[in-house]
PAMARGU-874296 format. One line per 5 residues: number of its first residue (from 1); their letters; for each residue x, y, z negated of N, C-alpha, C. Coordinates in pm, 1 decimal. Last residue first. Layout:
NUM	A	X/Y/Z/X/Y/Z/X/Y/Z; ...
# end
This chain:
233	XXXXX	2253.7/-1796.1/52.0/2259.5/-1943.1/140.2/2229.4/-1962.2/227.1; 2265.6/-1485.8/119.1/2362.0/-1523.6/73.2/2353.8/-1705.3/99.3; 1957.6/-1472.3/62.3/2018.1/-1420.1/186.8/2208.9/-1462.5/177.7; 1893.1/-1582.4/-191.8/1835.0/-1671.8/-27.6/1913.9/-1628.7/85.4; 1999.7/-1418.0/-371.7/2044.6/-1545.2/-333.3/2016.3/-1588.8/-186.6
228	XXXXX	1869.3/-1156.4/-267.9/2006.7/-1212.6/-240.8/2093.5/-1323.8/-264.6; 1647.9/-1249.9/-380.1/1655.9/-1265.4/-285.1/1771.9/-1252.4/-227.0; 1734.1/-1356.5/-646.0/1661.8/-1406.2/-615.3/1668.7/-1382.2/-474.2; 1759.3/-1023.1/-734.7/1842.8/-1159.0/-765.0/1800.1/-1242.4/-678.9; 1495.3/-921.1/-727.5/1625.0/-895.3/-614.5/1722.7/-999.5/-642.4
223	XXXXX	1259.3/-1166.5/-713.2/1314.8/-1057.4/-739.7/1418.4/-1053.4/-695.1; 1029.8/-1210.2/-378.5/1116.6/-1255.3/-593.5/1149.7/-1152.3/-665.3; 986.8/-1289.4/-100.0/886.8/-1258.2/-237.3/994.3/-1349.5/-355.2; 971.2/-1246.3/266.2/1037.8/-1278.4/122.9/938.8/-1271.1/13.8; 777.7/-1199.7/443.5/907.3/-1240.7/512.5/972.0/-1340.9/361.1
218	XXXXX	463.2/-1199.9/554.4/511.6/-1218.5/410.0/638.9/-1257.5/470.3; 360.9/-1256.9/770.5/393.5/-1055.8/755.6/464.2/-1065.4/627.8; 338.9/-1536.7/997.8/334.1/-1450.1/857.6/402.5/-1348.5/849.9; 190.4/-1474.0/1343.0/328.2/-1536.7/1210.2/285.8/-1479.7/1101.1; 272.9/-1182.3/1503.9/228.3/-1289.7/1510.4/264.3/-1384.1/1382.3
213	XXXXX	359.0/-862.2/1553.3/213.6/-915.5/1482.7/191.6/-1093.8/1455.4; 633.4/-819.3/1568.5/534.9/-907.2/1673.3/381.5/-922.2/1640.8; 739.9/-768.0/1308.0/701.6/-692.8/1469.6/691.3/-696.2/1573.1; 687.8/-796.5/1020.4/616.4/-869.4/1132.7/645.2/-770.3/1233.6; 728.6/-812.7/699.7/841.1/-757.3/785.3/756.0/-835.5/954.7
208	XXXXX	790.4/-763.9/316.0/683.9/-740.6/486.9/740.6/-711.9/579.6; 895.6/-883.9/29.3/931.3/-805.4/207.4/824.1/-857.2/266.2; 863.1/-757.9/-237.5/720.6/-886.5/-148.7/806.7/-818.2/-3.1; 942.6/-834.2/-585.4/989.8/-743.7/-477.7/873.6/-857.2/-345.0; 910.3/-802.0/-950.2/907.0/-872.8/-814.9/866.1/-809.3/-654.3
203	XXXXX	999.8/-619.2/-1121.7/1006.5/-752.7/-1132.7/959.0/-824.0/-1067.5; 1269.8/-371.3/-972.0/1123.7/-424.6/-980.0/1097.4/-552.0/-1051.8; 1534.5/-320.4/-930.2/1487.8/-308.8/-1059.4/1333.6/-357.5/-1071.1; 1510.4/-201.3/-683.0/1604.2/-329.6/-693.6/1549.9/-393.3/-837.1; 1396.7/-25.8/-517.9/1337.1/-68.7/-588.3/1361.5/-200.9/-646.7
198	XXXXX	1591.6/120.2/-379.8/1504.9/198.9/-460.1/1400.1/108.9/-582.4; 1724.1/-45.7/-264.0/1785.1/-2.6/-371.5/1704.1/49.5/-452.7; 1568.8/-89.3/-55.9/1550.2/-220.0/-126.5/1639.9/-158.3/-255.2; 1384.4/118.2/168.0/1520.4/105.5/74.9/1503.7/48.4/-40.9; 1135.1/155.6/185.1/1165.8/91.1/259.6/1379.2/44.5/234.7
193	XXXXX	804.6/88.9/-61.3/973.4/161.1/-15.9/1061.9/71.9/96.7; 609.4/110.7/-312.7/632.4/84.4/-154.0/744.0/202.4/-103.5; 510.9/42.1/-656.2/646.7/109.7/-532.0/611.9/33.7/-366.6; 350.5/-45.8/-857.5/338.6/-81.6/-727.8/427.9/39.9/-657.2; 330.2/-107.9/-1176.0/355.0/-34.9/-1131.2/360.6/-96.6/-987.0
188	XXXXX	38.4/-124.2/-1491.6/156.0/-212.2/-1380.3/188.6/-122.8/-1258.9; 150.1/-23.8/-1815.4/122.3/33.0/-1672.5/177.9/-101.9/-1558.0; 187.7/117.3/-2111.2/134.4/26.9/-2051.1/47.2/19.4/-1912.8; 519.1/242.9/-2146.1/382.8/273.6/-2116.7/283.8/168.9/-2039.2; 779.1/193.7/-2164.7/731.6/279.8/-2286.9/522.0/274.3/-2262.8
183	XXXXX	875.8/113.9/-1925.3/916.0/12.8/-2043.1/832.3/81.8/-2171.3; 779.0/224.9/-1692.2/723.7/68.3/-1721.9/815.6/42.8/-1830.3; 859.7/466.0/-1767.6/722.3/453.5/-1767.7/708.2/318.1/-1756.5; 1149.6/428.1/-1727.9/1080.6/476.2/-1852.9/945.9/471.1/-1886.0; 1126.4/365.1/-1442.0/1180.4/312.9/-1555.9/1145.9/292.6/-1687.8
178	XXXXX	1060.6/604.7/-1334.6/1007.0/502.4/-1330.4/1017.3/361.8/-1433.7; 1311.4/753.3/-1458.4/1168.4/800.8/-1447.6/1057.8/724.6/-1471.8; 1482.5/696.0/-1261.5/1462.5/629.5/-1451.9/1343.5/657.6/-1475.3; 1406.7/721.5/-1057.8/1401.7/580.5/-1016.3/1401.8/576.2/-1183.1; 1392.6/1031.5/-1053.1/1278.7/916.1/-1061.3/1277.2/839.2/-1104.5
173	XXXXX	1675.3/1009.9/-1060.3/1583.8/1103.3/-1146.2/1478.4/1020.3/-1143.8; 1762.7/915.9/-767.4/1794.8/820.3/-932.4/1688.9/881.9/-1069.1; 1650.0/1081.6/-663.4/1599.5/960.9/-609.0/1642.6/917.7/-748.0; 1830.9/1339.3/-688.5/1675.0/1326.1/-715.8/1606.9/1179.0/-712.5; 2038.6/1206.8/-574.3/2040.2/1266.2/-704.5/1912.0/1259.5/-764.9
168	XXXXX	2030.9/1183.0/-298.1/2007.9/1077.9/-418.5/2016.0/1114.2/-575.4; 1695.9/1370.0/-218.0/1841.0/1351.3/-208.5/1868.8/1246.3/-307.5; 1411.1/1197.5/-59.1/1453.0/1314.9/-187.6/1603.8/1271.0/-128.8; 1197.8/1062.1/104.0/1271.6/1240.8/140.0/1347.3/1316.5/44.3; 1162.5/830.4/-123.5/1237.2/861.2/32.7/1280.5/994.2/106.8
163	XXXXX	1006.2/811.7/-326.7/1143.3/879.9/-335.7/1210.1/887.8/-183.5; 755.0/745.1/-283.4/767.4/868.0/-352.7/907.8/917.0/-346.3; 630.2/555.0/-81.4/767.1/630.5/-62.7/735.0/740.0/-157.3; 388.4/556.6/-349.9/416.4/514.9/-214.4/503.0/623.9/-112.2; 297.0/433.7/-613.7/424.5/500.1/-548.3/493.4/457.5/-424.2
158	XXXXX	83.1/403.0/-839.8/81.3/339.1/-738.3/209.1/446.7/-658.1; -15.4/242.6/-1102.5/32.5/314.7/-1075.1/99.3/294.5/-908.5; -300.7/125.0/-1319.5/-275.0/65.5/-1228.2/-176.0/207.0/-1152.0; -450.8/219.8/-1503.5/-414.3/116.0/-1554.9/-270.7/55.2/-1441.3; -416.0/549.7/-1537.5/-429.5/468.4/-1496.7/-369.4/336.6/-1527.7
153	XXXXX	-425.5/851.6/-1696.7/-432.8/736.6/-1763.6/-445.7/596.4/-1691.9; -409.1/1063.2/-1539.4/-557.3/979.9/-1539.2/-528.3/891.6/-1631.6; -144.1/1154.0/-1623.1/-275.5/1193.6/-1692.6/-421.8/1115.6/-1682.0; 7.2/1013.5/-1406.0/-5.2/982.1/-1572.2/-153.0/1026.5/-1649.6; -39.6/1191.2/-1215.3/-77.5/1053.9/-1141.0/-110.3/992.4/-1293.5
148	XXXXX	102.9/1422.0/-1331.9/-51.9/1468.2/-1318.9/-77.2/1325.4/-1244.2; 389.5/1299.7/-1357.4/295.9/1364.0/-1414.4/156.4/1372.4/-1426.2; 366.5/1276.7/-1075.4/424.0/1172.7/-1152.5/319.9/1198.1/-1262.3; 441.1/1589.2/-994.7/316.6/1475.4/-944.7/287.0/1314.2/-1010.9; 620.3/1604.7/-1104.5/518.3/1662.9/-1160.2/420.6/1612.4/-1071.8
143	XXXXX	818.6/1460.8/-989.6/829.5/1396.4/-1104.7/690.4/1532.2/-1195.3; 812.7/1554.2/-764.8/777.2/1487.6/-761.2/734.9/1497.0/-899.3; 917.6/1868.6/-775.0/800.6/1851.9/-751.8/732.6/1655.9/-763.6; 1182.9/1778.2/-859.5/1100.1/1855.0/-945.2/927.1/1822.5/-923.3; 1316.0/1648.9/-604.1/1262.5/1586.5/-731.0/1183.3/1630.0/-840.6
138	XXXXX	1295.0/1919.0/-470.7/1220.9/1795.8/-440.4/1170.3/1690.1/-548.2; 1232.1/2195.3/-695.3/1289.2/2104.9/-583.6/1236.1/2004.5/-541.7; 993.4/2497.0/-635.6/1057.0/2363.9/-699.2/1104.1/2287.0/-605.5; 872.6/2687.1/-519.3/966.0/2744.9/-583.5/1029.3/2593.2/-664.2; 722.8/2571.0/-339.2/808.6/2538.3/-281.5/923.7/2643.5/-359.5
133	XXXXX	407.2/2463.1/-398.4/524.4/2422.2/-495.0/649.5/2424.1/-406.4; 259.3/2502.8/-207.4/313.1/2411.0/-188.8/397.9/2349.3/-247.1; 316.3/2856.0/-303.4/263.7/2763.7/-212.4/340.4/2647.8/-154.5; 445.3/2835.5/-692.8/415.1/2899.1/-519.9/334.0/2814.6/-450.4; 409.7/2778.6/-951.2/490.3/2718.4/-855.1/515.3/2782.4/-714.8
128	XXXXX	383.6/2978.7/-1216.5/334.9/2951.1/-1087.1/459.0/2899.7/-1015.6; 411.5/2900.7/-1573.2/493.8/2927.7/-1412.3/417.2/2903.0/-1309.1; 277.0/2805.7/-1764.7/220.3/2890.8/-1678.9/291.9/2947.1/-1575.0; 481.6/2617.9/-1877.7/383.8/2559.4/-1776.9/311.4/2668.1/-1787.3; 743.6/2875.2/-1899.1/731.3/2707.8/-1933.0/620.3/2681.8/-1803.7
123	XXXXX	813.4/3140.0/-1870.4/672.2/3097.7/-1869.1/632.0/2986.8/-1902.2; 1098.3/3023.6/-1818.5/1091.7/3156.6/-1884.9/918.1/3158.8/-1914.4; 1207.8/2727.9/-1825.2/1161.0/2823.5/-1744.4/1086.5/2906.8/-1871.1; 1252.4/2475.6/-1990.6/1334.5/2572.4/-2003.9/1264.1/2663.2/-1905.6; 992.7/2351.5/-2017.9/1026.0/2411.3/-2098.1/1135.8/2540.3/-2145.2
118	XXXXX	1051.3/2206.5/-1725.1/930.2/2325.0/-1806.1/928.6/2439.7/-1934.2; 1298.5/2069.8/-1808.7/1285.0/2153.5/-1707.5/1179.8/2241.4/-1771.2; 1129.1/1898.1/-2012.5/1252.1/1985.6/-2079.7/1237.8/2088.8/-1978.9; 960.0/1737.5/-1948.6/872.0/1815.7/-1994.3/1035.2/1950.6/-2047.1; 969.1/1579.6/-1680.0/1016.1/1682.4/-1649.4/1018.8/1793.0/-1758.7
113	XXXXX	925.1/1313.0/-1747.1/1064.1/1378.1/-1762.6/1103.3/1456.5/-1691.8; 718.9/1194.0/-1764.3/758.8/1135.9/-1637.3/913.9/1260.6/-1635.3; 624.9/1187.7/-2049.2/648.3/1038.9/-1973.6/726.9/1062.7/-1832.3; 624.5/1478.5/-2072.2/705.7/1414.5/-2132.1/768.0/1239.5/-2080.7; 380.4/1477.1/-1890.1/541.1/1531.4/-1854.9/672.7/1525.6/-1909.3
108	XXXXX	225.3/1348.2/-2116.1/244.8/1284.8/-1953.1/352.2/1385.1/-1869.9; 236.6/1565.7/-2319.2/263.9/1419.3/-2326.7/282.6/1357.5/-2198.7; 167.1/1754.7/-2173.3/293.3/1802.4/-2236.1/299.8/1642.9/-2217.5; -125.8/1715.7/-2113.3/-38.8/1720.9/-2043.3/97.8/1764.2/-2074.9; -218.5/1702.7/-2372.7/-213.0/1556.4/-2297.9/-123.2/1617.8/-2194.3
103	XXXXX	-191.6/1937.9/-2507.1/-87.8/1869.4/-2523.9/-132.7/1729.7/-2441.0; -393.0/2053.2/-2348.3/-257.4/2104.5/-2295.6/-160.2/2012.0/-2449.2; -644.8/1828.4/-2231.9/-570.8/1904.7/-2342.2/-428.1/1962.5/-2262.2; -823.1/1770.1/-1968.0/-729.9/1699.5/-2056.2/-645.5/1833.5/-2084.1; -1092.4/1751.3/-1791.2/-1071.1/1794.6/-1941.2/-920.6/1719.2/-2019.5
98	XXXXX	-971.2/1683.8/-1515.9/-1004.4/1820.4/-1590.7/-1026.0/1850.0/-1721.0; -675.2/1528.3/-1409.2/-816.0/1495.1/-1523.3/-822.2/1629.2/-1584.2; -542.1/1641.1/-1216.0/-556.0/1467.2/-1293.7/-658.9/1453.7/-1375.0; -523.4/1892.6/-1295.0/-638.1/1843.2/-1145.2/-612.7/1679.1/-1151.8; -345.1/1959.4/-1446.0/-438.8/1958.2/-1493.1/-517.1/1856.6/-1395.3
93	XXXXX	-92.0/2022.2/-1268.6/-103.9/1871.5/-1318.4/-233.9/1838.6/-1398.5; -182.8/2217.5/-1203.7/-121.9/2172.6/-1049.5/-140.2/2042.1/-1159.1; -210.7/2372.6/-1417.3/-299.6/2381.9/-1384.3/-293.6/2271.3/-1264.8; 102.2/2394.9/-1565.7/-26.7/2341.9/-1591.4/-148.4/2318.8/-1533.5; 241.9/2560.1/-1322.5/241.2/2388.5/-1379.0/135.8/2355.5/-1423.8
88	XXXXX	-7.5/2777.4/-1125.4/62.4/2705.0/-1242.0/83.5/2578.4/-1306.4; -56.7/2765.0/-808.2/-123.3/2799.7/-915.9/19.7/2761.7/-1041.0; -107.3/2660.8/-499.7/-68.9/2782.7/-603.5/-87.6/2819.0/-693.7; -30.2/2323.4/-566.0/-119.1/2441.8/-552.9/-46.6/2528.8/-557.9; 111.9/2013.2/-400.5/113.1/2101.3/-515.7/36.9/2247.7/-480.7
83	XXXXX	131.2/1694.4/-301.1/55.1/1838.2/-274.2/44.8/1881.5/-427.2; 375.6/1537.5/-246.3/296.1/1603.5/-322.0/244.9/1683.5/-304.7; 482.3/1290.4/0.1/483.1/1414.4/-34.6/380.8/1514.9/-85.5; 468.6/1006.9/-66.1/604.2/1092.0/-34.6/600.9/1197.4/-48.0; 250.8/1001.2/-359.5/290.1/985.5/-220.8/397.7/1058.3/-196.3
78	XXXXX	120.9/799.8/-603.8/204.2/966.4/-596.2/261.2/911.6/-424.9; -189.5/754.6/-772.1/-86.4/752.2/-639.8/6.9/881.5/-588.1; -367.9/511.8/-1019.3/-317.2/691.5/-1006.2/-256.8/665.3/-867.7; -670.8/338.3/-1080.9/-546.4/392.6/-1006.0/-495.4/519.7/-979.5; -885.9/308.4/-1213.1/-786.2/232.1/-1265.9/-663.4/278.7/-1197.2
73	XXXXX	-1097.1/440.5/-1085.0/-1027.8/489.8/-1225.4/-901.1/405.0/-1249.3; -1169.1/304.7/-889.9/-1087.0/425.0/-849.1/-1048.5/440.3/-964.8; -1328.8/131.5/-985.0/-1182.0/69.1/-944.2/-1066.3/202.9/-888.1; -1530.9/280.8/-1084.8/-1476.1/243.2/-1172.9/-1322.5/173.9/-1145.3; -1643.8/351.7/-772.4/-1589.6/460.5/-946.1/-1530.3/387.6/-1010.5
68	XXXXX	-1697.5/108.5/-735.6/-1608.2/209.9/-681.3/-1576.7/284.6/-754.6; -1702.2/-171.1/-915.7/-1776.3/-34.6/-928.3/-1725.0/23.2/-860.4; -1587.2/-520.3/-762.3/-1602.4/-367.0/-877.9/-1681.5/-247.7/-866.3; -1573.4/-646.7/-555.0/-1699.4/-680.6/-667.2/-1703.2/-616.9/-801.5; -1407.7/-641.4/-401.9/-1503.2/-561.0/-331.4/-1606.7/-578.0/-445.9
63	XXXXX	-1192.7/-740.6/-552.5/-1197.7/-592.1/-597.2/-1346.1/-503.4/-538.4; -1283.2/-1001.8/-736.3/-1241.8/-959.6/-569.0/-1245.4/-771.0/-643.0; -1085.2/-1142.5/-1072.3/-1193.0/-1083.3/-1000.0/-1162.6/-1016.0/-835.4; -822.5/-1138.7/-1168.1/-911.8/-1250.1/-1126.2/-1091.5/-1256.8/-1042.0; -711.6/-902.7/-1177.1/-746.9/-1015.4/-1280.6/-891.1/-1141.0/-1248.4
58	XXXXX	-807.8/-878.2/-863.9/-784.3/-801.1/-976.9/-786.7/-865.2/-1167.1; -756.6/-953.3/-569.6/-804.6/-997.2/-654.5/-707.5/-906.5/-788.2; -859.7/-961.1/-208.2/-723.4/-872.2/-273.6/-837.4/-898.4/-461.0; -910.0/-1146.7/32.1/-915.7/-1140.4/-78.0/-796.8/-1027.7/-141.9; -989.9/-1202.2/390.3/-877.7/-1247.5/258.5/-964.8/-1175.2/171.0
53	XXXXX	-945.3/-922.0/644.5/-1024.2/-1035.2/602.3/-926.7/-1107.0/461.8; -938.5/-645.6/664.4/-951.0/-661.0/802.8/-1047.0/-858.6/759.6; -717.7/-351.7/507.0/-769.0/-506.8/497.1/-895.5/-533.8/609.2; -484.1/-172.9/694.4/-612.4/-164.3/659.8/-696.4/-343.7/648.9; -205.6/28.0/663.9/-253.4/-119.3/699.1/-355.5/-161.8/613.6
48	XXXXX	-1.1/229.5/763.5/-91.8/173.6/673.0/-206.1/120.9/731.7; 367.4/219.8/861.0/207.3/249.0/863.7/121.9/207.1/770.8; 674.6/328.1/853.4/581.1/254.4/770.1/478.8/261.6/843.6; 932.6/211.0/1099.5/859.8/331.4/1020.2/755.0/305.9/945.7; 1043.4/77.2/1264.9/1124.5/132.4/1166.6/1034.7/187.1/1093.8
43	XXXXX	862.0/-29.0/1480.2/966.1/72.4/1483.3/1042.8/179.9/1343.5; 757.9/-236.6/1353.5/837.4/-275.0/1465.1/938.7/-153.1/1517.6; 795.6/-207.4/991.1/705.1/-239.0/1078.3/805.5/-263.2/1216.3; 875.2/-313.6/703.9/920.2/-265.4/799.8/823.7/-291.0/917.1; 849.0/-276.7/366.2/753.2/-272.4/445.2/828.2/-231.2/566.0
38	XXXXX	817.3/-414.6/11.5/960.9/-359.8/129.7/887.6/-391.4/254.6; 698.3/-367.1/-254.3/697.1/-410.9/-167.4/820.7/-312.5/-54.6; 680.3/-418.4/-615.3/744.8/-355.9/-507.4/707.7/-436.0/-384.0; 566.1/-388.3/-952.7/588.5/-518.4/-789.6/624.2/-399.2/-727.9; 632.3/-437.2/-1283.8/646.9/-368.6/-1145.7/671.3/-440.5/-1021.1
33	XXXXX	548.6/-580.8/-1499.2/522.6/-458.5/-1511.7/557.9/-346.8/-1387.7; 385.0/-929.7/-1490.2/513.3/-840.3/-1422.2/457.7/-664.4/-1446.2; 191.8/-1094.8/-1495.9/250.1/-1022.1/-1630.0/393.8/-953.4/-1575.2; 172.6/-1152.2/-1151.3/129.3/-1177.0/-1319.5/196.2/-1151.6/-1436.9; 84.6/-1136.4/-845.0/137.2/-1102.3/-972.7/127.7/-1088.6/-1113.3
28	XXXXX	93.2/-1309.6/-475.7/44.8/-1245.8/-667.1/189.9/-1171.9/-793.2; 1.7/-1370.0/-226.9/81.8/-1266.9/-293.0/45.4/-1223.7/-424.9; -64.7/-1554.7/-14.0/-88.0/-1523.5/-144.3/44.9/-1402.8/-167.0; -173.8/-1703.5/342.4/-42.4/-1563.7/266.7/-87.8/-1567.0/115.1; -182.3/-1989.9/459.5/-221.7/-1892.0/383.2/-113.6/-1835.2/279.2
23	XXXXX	-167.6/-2065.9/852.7/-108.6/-2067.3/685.8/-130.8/-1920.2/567.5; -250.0/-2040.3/1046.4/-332.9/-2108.5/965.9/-294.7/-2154.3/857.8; -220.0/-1751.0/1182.0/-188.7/-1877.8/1234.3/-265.0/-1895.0/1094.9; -240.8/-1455.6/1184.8/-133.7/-1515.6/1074.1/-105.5/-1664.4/1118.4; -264.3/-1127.7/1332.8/-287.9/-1283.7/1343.1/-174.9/-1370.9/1275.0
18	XXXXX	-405.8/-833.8/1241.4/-267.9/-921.0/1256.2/-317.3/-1073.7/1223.2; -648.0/-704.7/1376.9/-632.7/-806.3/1277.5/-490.3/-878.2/1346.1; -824.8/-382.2/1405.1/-723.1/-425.4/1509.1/-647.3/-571.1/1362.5; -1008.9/-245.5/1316.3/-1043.9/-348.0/1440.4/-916.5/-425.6/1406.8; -901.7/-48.5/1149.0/-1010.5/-130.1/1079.9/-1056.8/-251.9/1188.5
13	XXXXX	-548.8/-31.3/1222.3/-686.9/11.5/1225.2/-787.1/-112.5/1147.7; -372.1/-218.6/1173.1/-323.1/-48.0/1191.8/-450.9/4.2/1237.7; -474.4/-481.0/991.6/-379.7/-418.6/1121.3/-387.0/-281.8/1083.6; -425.5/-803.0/852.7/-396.4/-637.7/832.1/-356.3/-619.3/954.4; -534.3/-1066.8/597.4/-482.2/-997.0/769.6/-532.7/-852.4/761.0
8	XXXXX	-468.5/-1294.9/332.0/-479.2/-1151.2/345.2/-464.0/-1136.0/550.8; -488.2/-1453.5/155.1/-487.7/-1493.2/263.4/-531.3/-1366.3/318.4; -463.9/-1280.6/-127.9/-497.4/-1400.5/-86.2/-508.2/-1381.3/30.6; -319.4/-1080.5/-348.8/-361.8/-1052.9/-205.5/-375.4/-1183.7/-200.1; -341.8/-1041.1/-709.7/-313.4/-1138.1/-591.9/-394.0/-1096.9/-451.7
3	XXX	-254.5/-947.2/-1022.8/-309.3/-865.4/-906.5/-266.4/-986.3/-804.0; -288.3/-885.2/-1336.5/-289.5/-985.5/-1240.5/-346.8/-952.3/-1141.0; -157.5/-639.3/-1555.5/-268.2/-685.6/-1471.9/-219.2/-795.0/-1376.8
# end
């Protein structure tokens, strides 16, 4: 997909408009199977940042000129931290799409590589997880949120700090994870991360970096090659 933010302003509420001056921000992407963004705000910490004026464009189309239903279908989102049920694997990754088969969901745990783990547990996917899925690890629980984000079938994948509270063990688990899903599965992928390792492998990386509000919020935009050139001349 061809995805471009155009002259985009963002604040930390629906009032509040980071002031850019009178140069226009673009941010696109085109036949790239993973953008990343690297997001530092003034105290280290992410927020979310609410469009305010600009354009956010979807193959070429505004997105405010889609179906809501229909632009919600295009997107799955696994967040730092998964809400998982009490209930059973199967059922915790079912809630992606209620009528989907118990081999669609073998197949989309197969994509996000947990389908062996499952398999080895004594119940497989009628294991109850517990509350909050806290009989699973960190990376476990992700990479089944991964999972059940797959099942919608989205055109559009969206991973926001999914790996930041994990250990690195778990963090690399993903990071192939991720991997595997943009080379086997037709998906454009969107990582937001504040560790540039996590998402070194992207095919194009967008630093955000304003903590002044003033100025452009666009700091960088390439790929990691690319930007350790710039930072290196």
């Amino acid at each position: 997909h061809h995805i471009v933010f155009k002259n985009e302003q963002t604040g930390e509420s629906s009032k509040e408009q980071m002031q850019q001056g009178d140069e226009e921000q673009n941010v696109g992407m085109k036949n790239a199977n993973e953008f990343s963004s690297s997001k530092e705000g003034a105290d280290g910490q992410s927020s979310t940042l609410f469009k305010n004026s600009g354009k956010i464009l979807l193959d070429g189309v505004d997105i405010c000129d889609y179906n809501l239903k229909d632009l919600r279908n295009l997107f799955s989102i696994v967040s730092q931290e998964p809400m998982l049920f009490n209930m059973s694997i199967y059922e915790n990754i079912k809630f992606g799409k209620e009528n989907a088969t118990r081999e669609d969901v073998k197949r989309a745990c197969k994509f996000a590589a947990i389908d062996e783990f499952i398999e080895s547990l004594p119940n497989q996917y009628d294991t109850n997880v517990g509350p909050y899925g806290k009989s699973l690890s960190g990376g476990q629980k992700q990479r089944i949120a991964i999972a059940r984000a797959l099942l919608r079938e989205p055109k559009i994948l969206l991973l926001d700090e999914a790996t930041s509270s994990l250990d690195s063990n778990s963090e690399k688990l993903i990071e192939k994870t991720i991997v595997d899903i943009k080379d086997k599965a037709d998906k454009t992928i969107i990582t937001i991360a504040h560790r540039i390792a996590s998402i070194k492998r992207s095919d194009k990386i967008v630093v955000f970096n304003n903590p002044d509000r003033t100025g452009s919020f666009v700091q960088a935009q390439g790929t990691h090659e690319e930007l350790l050139s710039v930072q290196d001349g």
